[in-house]
Phi, psi and omega in degrees: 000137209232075161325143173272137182274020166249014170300106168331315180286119190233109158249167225286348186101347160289124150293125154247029171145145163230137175227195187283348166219018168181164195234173182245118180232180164278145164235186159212197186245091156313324164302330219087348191279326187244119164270141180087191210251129192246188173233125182240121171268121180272104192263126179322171180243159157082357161328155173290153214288306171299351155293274176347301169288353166290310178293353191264321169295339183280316188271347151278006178280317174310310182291312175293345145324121166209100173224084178007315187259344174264128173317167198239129158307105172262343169201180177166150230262184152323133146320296197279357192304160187265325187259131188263111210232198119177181224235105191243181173317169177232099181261072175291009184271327182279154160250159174275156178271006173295314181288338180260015202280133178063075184180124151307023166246349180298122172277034166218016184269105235046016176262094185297325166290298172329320183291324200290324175282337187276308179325302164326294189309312178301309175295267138052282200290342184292304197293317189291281193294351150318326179263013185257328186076050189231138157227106150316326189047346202239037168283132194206168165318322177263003175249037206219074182284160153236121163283166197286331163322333188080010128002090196255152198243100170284118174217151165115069187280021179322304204221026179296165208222110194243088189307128189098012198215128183343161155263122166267027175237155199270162207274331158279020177246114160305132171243176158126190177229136179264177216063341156224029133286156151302169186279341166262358161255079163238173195303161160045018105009097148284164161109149163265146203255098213259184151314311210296334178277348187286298194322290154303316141003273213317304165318323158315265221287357150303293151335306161303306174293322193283319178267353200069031204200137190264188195326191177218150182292306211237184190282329192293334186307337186268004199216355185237274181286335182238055192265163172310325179281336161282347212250289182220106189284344203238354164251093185282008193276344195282332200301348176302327163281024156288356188290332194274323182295313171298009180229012196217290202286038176258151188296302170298100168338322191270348180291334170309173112007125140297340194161187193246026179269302200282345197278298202276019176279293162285352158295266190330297197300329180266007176280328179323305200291285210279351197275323179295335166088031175289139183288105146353113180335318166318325144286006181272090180147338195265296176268174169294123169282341176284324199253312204092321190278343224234151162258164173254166200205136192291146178234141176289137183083020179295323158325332191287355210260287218244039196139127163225091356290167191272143186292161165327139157080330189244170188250100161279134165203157202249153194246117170285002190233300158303305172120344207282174186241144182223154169205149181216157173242136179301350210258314183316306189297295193324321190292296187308316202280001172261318180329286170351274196285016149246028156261087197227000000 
């Protein structure tokens, strides 16, 4: 990328990022009018005619936005300009969460309520260009910032989809960052390209946030091999965000969030569940509910307590710490934890 050199915008000699069709640097303002320091994203010279028209989509999706959690415009060139830009906020205090991934700086690793805001904030900003007739298609780790507030900053609409208005991506071109698009926007992909891939995103990069650790390509792996309780074994309150993955990490657009009524519903309910200290299903039949401490453990004579025979489907048990007698049915639990692993 080549700046002009009567350009207003001058940069400072930092690279913040580069790709196969723009690179990003620091500026300033030669005029005055914007004091302090910005980030100007640049579009390469000799690109194809379909570069050109993303970016001219990219810089009216950002501009039609006014969102907190999205980054903010301050220039940007001519449509007909020869060199193609625009000029955004600068946050230096912030990281993308791709840079805190594997690192003792993710303010959300293991933490569950924290991962539930940043999961919130992300719907919010969803929600804002959704009523713009905007699908990012692209949420991914590095386009994601984090403030030291834990605040997020969404950037990077390249290839975001602005509904009711052409696709400038070809019906055989995959878009996304893999391991966290949707499954219709993969290469050669049907199907219409909805909220519901915004959607899936979010459950990816939820995941992501909470283990540290980055995605997996499909879906099953969070309901088999990467469920929370293998994933952070010694805390169950996180095992609690699977309510969100069975509604988000799905193959199927209809398996999803229904809207974003049904999205921050569930959010709230499960911060509810952990701020309440509830045992996760996955423990039920195991610790004790009254105490916490104590497991429960089958007793003689139980029959005498809660039945002779005791019915079909249910479970007695004595808390080895407490003392309390409990009975449940087993058959309920069994069912959700076989449901569980074929959501996929």
């Amino acid at each position: 990328m080549k700046i002009p050199p009567s350009f207003r915008w001058k940069p400072t000699g930092r690279t913040l990022g580069q790709g196969g069709q723009a690179t990003v640097v620091e500026v300033t303002d030669s005029t005055g009018q914007h004091s302090g320091r910005f980030a100007l994203k640049g579009l390469a010279t000799g690109r194809p005619l379909k570069a050109y028209q993303r970016f001219e989509k990219e810089v009216a999706a950002i501009n039609t936005v006014d969102h907190p959690s999205v980054i903010r415009i301050v220039d940007h060139s001519a449509p007909e300009a020869a060199f193609q830009y625009y000029v955004m906020e600068l946050f230096d205090t912030a990281k993308s969460l791709k840079k805190l991934l594997d690192t003792h700086n993710n303010p959300f690793f293991q933490e569950p309520l924290a991962a539930l805001g940043f999961c919130e904030n992300l719907l919010n900003a969803i929600q804002a260009w959704h009523e713009k007739g905007i699908v990012h298609r692209d949420l991914s780790p590095s386009n994601v910032l984090i403030l030291p507030d834990h605040s997020i900053k969404v950037i990077d609409f390249g290839i975001c989809q602005i509904i009711d208005s052409e696709s400038v991506t070809s019906i055989d071109e995959g878009i996304g960052t893999q391991n966290y698009m949707a499954p219709e926007c993969e290469s050669g992909a049907e199907g219409d390209i909805t909220i519901a891939a915004d959607f899936y995103s979010v459950g990816k990069l939820l995941w992501t946030a909470i283990t540290n650790l980055s995605a997996f390509s499909r879906e099953s792996p969070v309901f088999i091999s990467k469920t929370m309780r293998s994933q952070i074994p010694n805390d169950p309150q996180c095992w609690h965000l699977h309510h969100i993955f069975e509604r988000t990490i799905r193959h199927l657009p209809k398996d999803r969030w229904l809207d974003f009524s049904d999205a921050l519903q569930t959010v709230r309910k499960v911060r509810f569940l952990i701020r309440s200290r509830y045992q996760p299903i996955e423990l039920i039949g195991e610790q004790c509910p009254l105490c916490g401490f104590g497991n429960l453990k089958d007793f003689q004579g139980s029959h005498m307590v809660f039945g002779n025979p005791i019915p079909n489907g249910i479970s007695a048990g004595k808390c080895n710490y407490c003392g309390f007698c409990f009975a449940h049915g087993t058959d309920a639990v069994q069912v959700e934890m076989t449901h569980r692993k074929s959501l996929s």
